[in-house]
TITORRO-702187 format. One record per residue (C-alpha): y, x, z; residue in one letter. Coordinates in steps of 0.02 Angstrom, whole numbers, padded with zeros to 5 digits, always signed. Layout:
% TITORRO-702187
YXZA;...
This chain:
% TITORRO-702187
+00806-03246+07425X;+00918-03133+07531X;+00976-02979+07530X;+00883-02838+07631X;+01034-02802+07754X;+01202-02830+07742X;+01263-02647+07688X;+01293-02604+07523X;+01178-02454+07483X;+01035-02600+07549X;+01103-02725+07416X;+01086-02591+07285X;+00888-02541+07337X;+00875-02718+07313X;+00979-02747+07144X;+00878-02589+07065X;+00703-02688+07123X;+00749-02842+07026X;+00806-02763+06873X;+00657-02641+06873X;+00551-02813+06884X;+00619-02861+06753X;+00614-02741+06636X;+00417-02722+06683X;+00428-02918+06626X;+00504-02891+06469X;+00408-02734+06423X;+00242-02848+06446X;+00285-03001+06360X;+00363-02891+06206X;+00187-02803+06219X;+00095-02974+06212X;+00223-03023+06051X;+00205-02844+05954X;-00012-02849+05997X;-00024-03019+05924X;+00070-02962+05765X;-00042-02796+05749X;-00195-02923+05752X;-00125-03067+05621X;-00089-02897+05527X;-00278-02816+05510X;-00245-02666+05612X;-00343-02728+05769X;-00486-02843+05795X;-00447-02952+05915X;-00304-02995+06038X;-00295-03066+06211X;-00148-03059+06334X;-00058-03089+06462X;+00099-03189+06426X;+00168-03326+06549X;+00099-03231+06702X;+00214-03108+06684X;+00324-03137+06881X;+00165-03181+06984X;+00094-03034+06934X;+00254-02931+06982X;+00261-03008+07139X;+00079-02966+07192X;+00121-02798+07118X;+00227-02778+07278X;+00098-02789+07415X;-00022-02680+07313X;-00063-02503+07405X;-00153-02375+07350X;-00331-02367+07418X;-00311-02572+07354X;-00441-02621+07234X;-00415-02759+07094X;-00549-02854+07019X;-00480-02969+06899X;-00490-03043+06717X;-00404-03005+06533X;-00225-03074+06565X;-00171-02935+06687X;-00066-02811+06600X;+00107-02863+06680X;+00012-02799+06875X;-00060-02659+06779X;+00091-02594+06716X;+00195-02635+06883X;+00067-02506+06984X;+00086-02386+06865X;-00101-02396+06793X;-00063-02424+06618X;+00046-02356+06493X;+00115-02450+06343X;+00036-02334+06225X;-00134-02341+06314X;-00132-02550+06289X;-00086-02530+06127X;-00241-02362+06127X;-00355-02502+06187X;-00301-02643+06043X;-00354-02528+05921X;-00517-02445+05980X;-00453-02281+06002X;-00597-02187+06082X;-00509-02025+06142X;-00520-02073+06345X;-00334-01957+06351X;-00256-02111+06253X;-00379-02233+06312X;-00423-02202+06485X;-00505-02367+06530X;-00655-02381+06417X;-00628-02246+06286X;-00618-02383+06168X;-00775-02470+06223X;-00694-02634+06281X;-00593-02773+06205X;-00387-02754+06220X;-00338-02805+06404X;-00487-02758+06491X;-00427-02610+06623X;-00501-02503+06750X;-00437-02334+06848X;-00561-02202+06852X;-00633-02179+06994X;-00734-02012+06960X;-00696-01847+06905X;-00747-01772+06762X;-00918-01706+06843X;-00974-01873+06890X;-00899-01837+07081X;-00793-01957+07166X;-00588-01954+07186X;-00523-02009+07336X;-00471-02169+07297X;-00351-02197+07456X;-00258-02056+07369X;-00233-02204+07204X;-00209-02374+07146X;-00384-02457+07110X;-00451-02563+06955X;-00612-02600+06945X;-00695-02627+06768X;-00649-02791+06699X;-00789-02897+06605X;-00764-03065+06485X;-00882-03153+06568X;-00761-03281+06667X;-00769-03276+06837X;-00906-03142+06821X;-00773-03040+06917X;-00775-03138+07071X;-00936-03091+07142X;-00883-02906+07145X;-00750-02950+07210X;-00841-02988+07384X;-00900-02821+07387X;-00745-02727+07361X;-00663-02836+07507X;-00815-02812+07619X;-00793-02616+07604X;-00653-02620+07693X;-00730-02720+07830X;-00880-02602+07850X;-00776-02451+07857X;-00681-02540+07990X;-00830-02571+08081X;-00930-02399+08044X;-00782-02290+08012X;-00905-02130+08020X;-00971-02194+07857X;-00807-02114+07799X;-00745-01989+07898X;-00634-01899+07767X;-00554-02079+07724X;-00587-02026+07521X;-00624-02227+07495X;-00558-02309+07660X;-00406-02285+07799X;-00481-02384+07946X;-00538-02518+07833X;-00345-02570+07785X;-00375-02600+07589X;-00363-02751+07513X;-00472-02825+07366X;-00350-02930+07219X;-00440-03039+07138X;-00375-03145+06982X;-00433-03271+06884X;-00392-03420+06750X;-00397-03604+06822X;-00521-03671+06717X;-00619-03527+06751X;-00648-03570+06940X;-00744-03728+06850X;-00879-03576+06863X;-01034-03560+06997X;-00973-03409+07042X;-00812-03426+07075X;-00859-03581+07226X;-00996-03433+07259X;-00872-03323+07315X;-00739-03398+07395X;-00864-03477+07501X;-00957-03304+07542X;-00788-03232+07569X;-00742-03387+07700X;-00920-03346+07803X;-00876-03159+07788X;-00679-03151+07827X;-00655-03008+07687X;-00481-02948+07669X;-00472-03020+07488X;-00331-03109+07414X;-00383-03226+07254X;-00237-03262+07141X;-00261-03417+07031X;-00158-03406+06862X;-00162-03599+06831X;-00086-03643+06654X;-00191-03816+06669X;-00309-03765+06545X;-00470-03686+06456X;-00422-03631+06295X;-00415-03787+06208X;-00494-03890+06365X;-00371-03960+06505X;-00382-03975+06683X;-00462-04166+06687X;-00626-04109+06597X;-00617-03939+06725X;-00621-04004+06900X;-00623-04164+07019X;-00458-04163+07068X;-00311-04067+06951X;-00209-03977+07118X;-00341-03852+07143X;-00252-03809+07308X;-00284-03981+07350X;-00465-03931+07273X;-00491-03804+07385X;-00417-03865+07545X;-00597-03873+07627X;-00591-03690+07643X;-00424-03687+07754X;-00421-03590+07911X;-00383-03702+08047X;-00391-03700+08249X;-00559-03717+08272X;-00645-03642+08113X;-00635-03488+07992X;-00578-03496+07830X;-00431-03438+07715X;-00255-03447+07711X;-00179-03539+07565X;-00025-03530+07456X;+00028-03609+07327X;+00177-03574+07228X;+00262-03607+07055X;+00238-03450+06902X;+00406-03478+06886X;+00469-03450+07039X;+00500-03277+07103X;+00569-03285+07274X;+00408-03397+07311X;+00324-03279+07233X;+00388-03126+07343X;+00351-03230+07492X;+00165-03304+07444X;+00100-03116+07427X;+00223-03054+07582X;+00118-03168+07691X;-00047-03166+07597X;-00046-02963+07621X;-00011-02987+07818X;-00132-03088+07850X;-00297-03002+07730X;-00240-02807+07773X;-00198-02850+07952X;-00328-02999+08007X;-00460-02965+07883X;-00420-03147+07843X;-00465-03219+07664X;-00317-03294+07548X;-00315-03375+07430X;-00138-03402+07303X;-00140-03565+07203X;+00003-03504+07062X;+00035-03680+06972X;+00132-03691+06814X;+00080-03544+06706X;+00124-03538+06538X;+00040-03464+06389X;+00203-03441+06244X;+00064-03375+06123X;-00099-03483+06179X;-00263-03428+06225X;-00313-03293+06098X;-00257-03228+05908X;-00434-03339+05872X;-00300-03489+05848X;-00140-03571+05884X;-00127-03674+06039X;-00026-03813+05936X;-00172-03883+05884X;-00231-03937+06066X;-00052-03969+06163X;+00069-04092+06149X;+00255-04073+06079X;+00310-04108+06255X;+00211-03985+06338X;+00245-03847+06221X;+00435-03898+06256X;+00415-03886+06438X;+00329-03712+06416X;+00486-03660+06341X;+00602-03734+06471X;+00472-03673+06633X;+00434-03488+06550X;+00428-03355+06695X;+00547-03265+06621X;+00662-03363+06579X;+00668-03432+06744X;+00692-03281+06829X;+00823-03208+06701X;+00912-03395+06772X;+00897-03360+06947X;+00952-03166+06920X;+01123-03229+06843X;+01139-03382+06971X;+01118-03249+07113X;+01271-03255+07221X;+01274-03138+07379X;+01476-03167+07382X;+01541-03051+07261X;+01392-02950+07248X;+01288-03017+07077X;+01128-02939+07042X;+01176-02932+06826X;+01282-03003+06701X;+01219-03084+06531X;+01252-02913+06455X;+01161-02805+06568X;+01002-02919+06544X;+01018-02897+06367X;+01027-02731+06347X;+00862-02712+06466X;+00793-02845+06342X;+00828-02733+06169X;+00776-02560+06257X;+00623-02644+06304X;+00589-02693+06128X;+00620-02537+06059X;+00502-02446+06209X;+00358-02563+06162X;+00367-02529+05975X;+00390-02335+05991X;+00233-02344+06099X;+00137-02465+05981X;+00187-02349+05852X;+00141-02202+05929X;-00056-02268+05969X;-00068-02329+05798X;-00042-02142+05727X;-00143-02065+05887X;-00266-02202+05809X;-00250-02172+05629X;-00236-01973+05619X;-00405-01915+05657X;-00501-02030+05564X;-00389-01993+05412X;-00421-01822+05452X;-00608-01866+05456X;-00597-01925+05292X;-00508-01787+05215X;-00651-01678+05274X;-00764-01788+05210X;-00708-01805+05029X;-00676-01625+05015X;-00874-01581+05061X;-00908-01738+04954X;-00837-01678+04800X;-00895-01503+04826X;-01089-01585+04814X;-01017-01700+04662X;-00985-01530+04563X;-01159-01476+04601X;-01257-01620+04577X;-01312-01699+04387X;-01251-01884+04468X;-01064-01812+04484X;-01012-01968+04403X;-01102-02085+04527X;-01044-01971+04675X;-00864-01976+04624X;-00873-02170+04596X;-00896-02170+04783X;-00772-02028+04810X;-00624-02156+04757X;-00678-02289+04826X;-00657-02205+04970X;-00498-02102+04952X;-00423-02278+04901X;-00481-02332+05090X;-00268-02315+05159X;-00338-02363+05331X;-00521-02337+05335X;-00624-02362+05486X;-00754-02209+05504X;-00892-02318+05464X;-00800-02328+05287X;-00839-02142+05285X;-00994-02116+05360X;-01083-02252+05241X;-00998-02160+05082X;-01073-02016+05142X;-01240-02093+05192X;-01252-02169+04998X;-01205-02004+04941X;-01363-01921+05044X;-01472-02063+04945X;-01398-02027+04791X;-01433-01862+04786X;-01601-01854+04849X;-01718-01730+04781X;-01564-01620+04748X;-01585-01442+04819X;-01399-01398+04841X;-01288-01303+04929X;-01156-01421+04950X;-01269-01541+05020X;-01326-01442+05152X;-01165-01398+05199X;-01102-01607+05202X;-01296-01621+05292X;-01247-01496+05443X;-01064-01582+05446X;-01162-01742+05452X;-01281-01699+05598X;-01135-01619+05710X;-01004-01771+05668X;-01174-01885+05725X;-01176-01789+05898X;-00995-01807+05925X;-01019-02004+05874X;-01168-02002+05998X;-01072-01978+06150X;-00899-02091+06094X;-01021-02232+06082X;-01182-02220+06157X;-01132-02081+06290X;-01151-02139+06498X;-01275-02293+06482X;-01352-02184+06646X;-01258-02043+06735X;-01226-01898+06653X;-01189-01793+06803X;-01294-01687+06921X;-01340-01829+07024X;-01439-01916+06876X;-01640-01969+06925X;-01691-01829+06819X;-01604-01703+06936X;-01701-01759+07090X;-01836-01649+07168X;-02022-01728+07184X;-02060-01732+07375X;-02226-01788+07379X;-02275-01857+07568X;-02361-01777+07690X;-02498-01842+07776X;-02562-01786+07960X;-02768-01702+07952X;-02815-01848+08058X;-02779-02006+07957X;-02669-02134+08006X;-02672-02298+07923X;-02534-02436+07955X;-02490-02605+07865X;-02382-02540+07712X;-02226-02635+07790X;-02234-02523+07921X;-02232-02379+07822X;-02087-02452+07721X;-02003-02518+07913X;-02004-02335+07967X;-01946-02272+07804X;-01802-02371+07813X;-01769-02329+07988X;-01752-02130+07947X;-01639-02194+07804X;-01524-02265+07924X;-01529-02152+08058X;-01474-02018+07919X;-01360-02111+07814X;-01223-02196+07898X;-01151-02277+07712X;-01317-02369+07694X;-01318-02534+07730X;-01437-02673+07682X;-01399-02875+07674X;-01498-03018+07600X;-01592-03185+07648X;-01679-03146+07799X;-01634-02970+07810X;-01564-02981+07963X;-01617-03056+08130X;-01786-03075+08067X;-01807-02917+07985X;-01860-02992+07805X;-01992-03140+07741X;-02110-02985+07777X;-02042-02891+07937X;-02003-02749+07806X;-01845-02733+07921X;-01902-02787+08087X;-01808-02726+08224X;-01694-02612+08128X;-01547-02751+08155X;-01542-02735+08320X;-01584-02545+08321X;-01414-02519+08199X;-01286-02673+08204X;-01254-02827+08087X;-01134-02731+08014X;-01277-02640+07941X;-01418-02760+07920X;-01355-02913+07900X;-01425-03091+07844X;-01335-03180+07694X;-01346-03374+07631X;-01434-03423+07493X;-01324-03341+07352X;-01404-03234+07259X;-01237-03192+07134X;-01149-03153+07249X;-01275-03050+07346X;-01273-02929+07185X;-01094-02945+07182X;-01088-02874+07368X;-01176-02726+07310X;-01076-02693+07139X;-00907-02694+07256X;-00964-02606+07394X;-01063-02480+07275X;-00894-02451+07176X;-00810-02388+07346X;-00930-02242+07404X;-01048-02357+07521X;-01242-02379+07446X;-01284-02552+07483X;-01461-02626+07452X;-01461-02799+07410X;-01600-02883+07435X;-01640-03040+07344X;-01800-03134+07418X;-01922-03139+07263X;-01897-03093+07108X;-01904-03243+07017X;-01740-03284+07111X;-01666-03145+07054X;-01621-03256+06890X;-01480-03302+06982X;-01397-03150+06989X;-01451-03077+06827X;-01296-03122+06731X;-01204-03003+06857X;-01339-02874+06860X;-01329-02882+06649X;-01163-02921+06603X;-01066-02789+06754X;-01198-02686+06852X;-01295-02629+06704X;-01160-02583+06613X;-01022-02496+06709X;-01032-02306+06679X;-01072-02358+06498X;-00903-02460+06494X;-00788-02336+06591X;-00879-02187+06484X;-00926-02114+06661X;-00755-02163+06747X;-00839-02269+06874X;-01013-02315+06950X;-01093-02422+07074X;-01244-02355+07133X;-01331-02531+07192X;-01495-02537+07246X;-01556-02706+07233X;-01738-02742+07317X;-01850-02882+07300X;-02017-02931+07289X;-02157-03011+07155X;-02304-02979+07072X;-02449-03088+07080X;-02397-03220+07167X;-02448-03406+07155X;-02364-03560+07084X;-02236-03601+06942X;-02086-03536+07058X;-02163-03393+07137X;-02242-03302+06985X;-02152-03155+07021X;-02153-03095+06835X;-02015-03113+06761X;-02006-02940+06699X;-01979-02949+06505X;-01826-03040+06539X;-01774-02902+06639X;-01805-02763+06539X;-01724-02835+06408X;-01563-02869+06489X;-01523-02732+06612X;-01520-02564+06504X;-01422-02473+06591X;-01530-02481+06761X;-01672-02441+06821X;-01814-02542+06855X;-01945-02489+06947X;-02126-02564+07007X;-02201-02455+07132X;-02405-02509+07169X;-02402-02480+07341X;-02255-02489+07487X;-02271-02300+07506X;-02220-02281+07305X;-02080-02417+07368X;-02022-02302+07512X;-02015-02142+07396X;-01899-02232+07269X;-01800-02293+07413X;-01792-02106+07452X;-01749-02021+07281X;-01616-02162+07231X;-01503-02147+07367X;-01480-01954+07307X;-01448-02021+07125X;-01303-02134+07057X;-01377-02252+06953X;-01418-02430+06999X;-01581-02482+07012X;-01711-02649+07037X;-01868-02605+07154X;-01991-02736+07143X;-02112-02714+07288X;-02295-02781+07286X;-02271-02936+07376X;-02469-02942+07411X;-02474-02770+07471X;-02352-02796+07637X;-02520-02811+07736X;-02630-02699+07649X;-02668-02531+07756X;-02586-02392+07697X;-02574-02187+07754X;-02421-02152+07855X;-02322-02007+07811X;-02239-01885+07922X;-02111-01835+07813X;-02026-02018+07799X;-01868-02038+07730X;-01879-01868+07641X;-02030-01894+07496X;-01971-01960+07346X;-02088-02067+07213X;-02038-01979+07069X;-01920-02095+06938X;-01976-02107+06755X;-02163-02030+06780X;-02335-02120+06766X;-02482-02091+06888X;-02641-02052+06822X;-02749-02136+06963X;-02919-02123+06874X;-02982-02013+06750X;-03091-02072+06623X;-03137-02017+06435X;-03157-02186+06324X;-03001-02310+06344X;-02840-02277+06425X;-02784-02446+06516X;-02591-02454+06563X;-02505-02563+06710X;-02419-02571+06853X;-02371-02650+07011X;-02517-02764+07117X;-02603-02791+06942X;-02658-02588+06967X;-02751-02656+07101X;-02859-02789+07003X;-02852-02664+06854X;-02935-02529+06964X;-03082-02647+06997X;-03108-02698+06835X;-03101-02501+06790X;-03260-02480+06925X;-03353-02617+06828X;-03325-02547+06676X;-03403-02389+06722X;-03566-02487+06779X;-03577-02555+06599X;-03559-02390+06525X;-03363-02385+06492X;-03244-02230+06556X;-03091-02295+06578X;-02935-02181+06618X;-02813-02296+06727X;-02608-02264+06731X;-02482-02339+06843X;-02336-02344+06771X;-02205-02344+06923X;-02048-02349+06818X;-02021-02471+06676X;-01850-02386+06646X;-01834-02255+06628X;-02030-02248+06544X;-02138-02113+06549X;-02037-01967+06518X;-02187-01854+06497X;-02259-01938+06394X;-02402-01923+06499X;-02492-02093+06414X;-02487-01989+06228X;-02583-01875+06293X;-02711-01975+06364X;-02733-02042+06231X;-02759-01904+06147X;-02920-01887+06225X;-02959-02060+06231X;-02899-02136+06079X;-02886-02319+06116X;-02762-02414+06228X;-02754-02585+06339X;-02572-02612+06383X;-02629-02758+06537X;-02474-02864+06614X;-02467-03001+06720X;-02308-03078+06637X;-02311-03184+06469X;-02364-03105+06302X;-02222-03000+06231X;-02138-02985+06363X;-02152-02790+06478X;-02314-02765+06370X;-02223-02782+06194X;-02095-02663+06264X;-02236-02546+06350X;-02332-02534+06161X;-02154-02493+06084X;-02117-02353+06205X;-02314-02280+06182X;-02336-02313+06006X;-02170-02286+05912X;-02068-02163+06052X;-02220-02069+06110X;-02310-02088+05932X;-02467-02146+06037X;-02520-02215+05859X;-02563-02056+05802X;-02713-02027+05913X;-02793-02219+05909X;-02955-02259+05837X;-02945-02433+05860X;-02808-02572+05855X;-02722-02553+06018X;-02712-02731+06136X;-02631-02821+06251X;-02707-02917+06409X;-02586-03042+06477X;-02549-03183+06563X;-02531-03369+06472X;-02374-03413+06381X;-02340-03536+06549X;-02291-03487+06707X;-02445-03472+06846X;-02517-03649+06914X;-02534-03654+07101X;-02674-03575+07196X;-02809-03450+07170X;-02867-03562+07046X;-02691-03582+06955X;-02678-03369+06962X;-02843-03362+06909X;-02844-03455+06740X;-02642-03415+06729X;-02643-03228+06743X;-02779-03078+06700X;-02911-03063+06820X;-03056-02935+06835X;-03158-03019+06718X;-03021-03062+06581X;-02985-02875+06574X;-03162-02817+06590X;-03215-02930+06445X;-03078-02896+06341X;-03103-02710+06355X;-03294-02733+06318X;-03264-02811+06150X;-03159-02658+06116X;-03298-02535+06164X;-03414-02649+06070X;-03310-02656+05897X;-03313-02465+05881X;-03491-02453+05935X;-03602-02600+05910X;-03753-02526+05955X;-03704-02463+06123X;-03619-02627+06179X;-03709-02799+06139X;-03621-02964+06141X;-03599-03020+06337X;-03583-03195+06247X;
């Protein structure tokens, strides 16, 4: 490496860079050293860090500008604390849980040690301008569950490029010149995703640079049981650029060597912020001094001579080598000394900082538990079981480092203990209680949806307007033309998915629009369904709202580890310092065959808290939640009536403006002796079985559901059932699956149980998916006659007389 110039003032820029490197080096891996010891010591939980990648991560460090985003994985401290996005004391915040978000500002103490994130937002829920900073996005354990985001953060840049008026106050984008890091453990890119990505990224030419931190193994599992071939470079050579095709440039380079280094990411950065080109650096010979995790030692699993060689070939130690073999004539760049000394005040930094969190840490909850003994033995003076009170008293005081849920449980037994005790002490620890509980409430449970003013519940019902003289259309016209006044008016939305493109969707849902507003725009995708979420989460995350559109719904099992695991969950794991709006669209419900069920729903539910998932009946309902999402920030899953794209529907004239309204059921028939609960194309068939009801006597009251999640704020179905007083919860996916969690939301949240004169029931479909055909849906799913008999034999158990046996 040379100097910058030849003058001496250059020299010394140049000098100060290398020692400031590293000092950030030494400061990290004495941080990786101290958090171990804090674990193998009881005061954290769990450690994971980022030893051995210490100099790579410096050098990509260099090329990172603000308005850059980084999506990467738990062994990034050394790059976080080169941008100047983490603080010693804030690692050392994380290690221990702290949950004040001015000590811990990546997760509040939500997420495991080494897991970092910028905010994004300000306090109101609005959105910084994130040219203005240095970007993180939310990191996630899953491995290689960051790579699919990834795409989208890259592809931001590329749309702004492309549709610059998308952001004319460049708060997320300067001409589309960002660039999306990526990093990620060798064994990880064993993963689906990971080949996912990189080939999306190669089709899409994203400015996105991948760094591979390659220390040749899995934990415990090396790089023969990972991959085909060990030189991943070699691996991945398929995806080179070359003359004739597009693909990504490729580096590879040694951890240990930091000239490379410099070099690698020089180049890399050139060619992704200038070209828009993909790259890709292959950094061989990590080391890990401390192994995978405090779960274990990594003696167990590598040899004496590697562990040797990971002594010899340690990043630092290789680069305090070349700083003292540095010979620019007689200019030298530090002496043994000098290195020292930055060595001993960087031990002494880390532990004043470690030391520091820990009593940040410790303070208020020993403070907590002060208060709490003092109201504790203020009811132990009052009450006649003083001696079993104070029993629990010291046991607690002789807590030294007690968790809170240490005092909380004392003072939970303490409420059971004295039970039946009319005291004033205890009502004084019982409104201490309650107002500690609230404060709990929002460390811990706070931000699973947005908090701010653009939450669903904020957004005014719009109903659509419809001209005197009727005009009836095919519902995917009335969704087409929806769309089209939702791109005509929002130049940041932007929809991409099989299909979606040239062809305007399976169901011309999109036809024309394409042409009408660029590729850019409404664009077709391969058959990736990951990373077609993954688009959305990164795009989402810089100020564009995407729609991803995933064909059918049963397909959207392939992305539902990324919808679950990082859409779902990132306001809830940033408390509120970051969303991603994604809309993701597809379609199901009552199709036919074992692959096209389309009802995969209690899987769903159950993994996406955190979202919304909503099953409008009609396309109409489909265009109004279009509508009111893209004026709310929380993502969502719209599942449109595949069935329904023909059926003839009314045509609004205010399109693009009504809103279907999130979280409220439809009553869409009226009726006095049962109250029967769906949604989606099963309304339909419900509907006709609720007309043959009434010829045999039976008034059924029909609700549409709309919106699984959120469910029926109202609580509109209570109080239909107070007037009806029985309930048929009818679903066309397996038993227990939407209709278990439909009879928990009426009967235990809305305390339907109260008003119900007979057992409630469920109609479903079979515990296997749908055979093929009419047939297969027929005798796989409810039909007309399944619900109609079923709800017959309810009628007929509360009133015999009035209902004979049909059998």
């Amino acid at each position: 490496m040379q100097t910058q110039t030849e003058n001496k003032l250059s020299f010394q820029e140049f000098k100060n860079q290398i020692l400031e490197d590293y000092r950030i080096a030494q400061l990290s891996r004495e941080t990786s050293l101290l958090g171990r010891r804090e674990v193998l010591t009881g005061k954290a939980k769990f450690g994971i860090f980022g030893d051995g990648k210490e100099i790579p991560q410096i050098a990509m460090s260099r090329v990172f500008k603000n308005g850059d985003f980084r999506s990467g994985y738990y062994r990034d401290q050394t790059f976080m604390l080169a941008i100047g996005q983490l603080s010693l004391s804030a690692f050392f915040a994380q290690l221990y849980a702290n949950t004040d978000l001015e000590k811990e500002p990546a997760s509040g103490g939500r997420q495991m040690t080494s897991h970092f994130a910028t905010r994004s937002l300000n306090e109101d829920g609005s959105w910084k301008k994130l040219t203005d900073q240095k970007n993180s996005s939310s990191d996630i354990s899953p491995t290689s569950g960051q790579m699919p985001r990834l795409l989208g953060l890259a592809q931001a840049s590329k749309y702004y490029r492309q549709v610059p008026e998308a952001d004319e106050n460049q708060n997320f984008s300067v001409t589309g010149n960002e660039i999306a890091f990526g990093t990620i453990g060798d064994a990880s890119t064993s993963e689906g995703p990971f080949w996912e990505t990189i080939n999306a990224g190669g089709v899409l030419q994203v400015p996105m640079i991948v760094s591979i931190w390659d220390d040749g193994y899995g934990i415990s599992v090396p790089a023969k049981y990972q991959r085909t071939k060990s030189n991943l470079s070699e691996l991945l050579s398929g995806f080179e650029q070359n003359e004739d095709e597009r693909g990504y440039k490729i580096f590879t380079v040694k951890a240990w060597d930091y000239p490379g280094l410099i070099a690698a990411y020089q180049e890399a950065e050139k060619w992704a912020r200038e070209e828009h080109t993909p790259c890709i650096v292959h950094v061989r010979e990590c080391t890990q001094p401390q192994g995978h995790s405090t779960s274990g030692s990594h003696e167990r699993y590598k040899s004496e001579e590697r562990l040797n060689w990971e002594k010899e070939f340690d990043g630092i130690a290789k680069f305090k080598e070349w700083i003292l073999n540095f010979d620019a004539g007689d200019e030298k760049l530090a002496t043994e000394e000098e290195l020292a000394k930055i060595e001993e005040e960087a031990k002494k930094e880390v532990k004043a900082a470690q030391k520091q969190a820990w009593e940040d840490y410790l303070n208020p909850v020993l403070a907590l538990k002060e208060e709490a003994i003092q109201l504790l033995t203020q009811v132990a003076n009052e009450s006649s079981n003083k001696s079993f009170i104070e029993t629990e008293i010291q046991s607690l005081k002789g807590k030294q480092v007690p968790f809170k849920k240490d005092i909380y449980s004392v003072v939970r037994k303490v409420f059971r203990i004295t039970r039946g005790e009319n005291l004033a002490a205890k009502t004084a620890l019982t409104s201490w209680y309650n107002s500690r509980m609230e404060v709990e409430q929002d460390i811990y449970s706070s931000h699973l949806y947005s908090q701010s003013q653009w939450s669903a519940s904020n957004i005014k019902n719009v109903a659509p307007e419809f001209p005197e003289e009727e005009h009836l259309e095919d519902g995917r016209v009335v969704l087409r033309d929806n769309f089209d006044k939702i791109f005509t008016n929002n130049p940041n939305v932007l929809i991409f998915g099989e299909d979606s493109g040239n062809i305007g969707d399976v169901n011309q849902g999109l036809e024309g629009l394409q042409e009408k507003f660029s590729e850019a725009r409404v664009s077709d995708t391969g058959i990736r369904e990951a990373t077609i979420v993954g688009q959305g989460i990164g795009m989402a995350m810089r100020g564009l709202r995407p729609i991803a559109e995933i064909q059918y719904l049963d397909y959207v099992l392939y992305g539902l580890q990324l919808m679950s695991d990082d859409l779902a969950t990132v306001q809830y794991r940033t408390k509120g310092g970051q969303k991603a709006p994604l809309i993701i669209r597809t379609r199901g419900h009552r199709l036919e065959g074992i692959w096209h069920a389309g009802s995969p729903m209690g899987g769903i539910l159950n993994l996406v808290r955190g979202m919304y998932v909503l099953v409008p009946r009609d396309l109409t309902k489909a265009a109004g939640f279009y509508n009111a999402l893209l004026q709310c920030d929380e993502p969502a899953i719209v599942v449109e009536s595949l069935n329904g794209y023909r059926l003839k529907e009314k045509m609004p004239t205010n399109l693009g403006e009504f809103t279907t309204p999130i979280g409220e059921v439809e009553v869409t028939k009226e009726g006095s002796d049962v109250t029967l609960v769906t949604y989606g194309s099963t309304w339909r068939i419900v509907n006709e079985a609720a007309k043959e009801l009434a010829q045999l006597g039976i008034d059924a009251e029909v609700i549409d559901i709309q919106s699984l999640i959120p469910f029926d704020l109202k609580q509109d179905i209570a109080k239909s059932l107070a007037k009806t007083n029985r309930l048929v919860v009818i679903d066309e996916d397996v038993p227990g699956s939407a209709s278990a969690y439909m009879m928990q939301q009426i009967l235990e949240v809305q305390n339907g149980y109260f008003h119900l004169d007979s057992k409630p029931i469920t109609i479903t479909a079979k515990d296997h998916r749908p055979a093929y055909a009419t047939d297969g849906d027929y005798f796989s799913k409810p039909s007309v006659d399944d619900i109609v008999e079923k709800v017959y034999e309810l009628m007929r158990e509360a009133k015999p007389n009035d209902f004979p046996a049909i059998y």
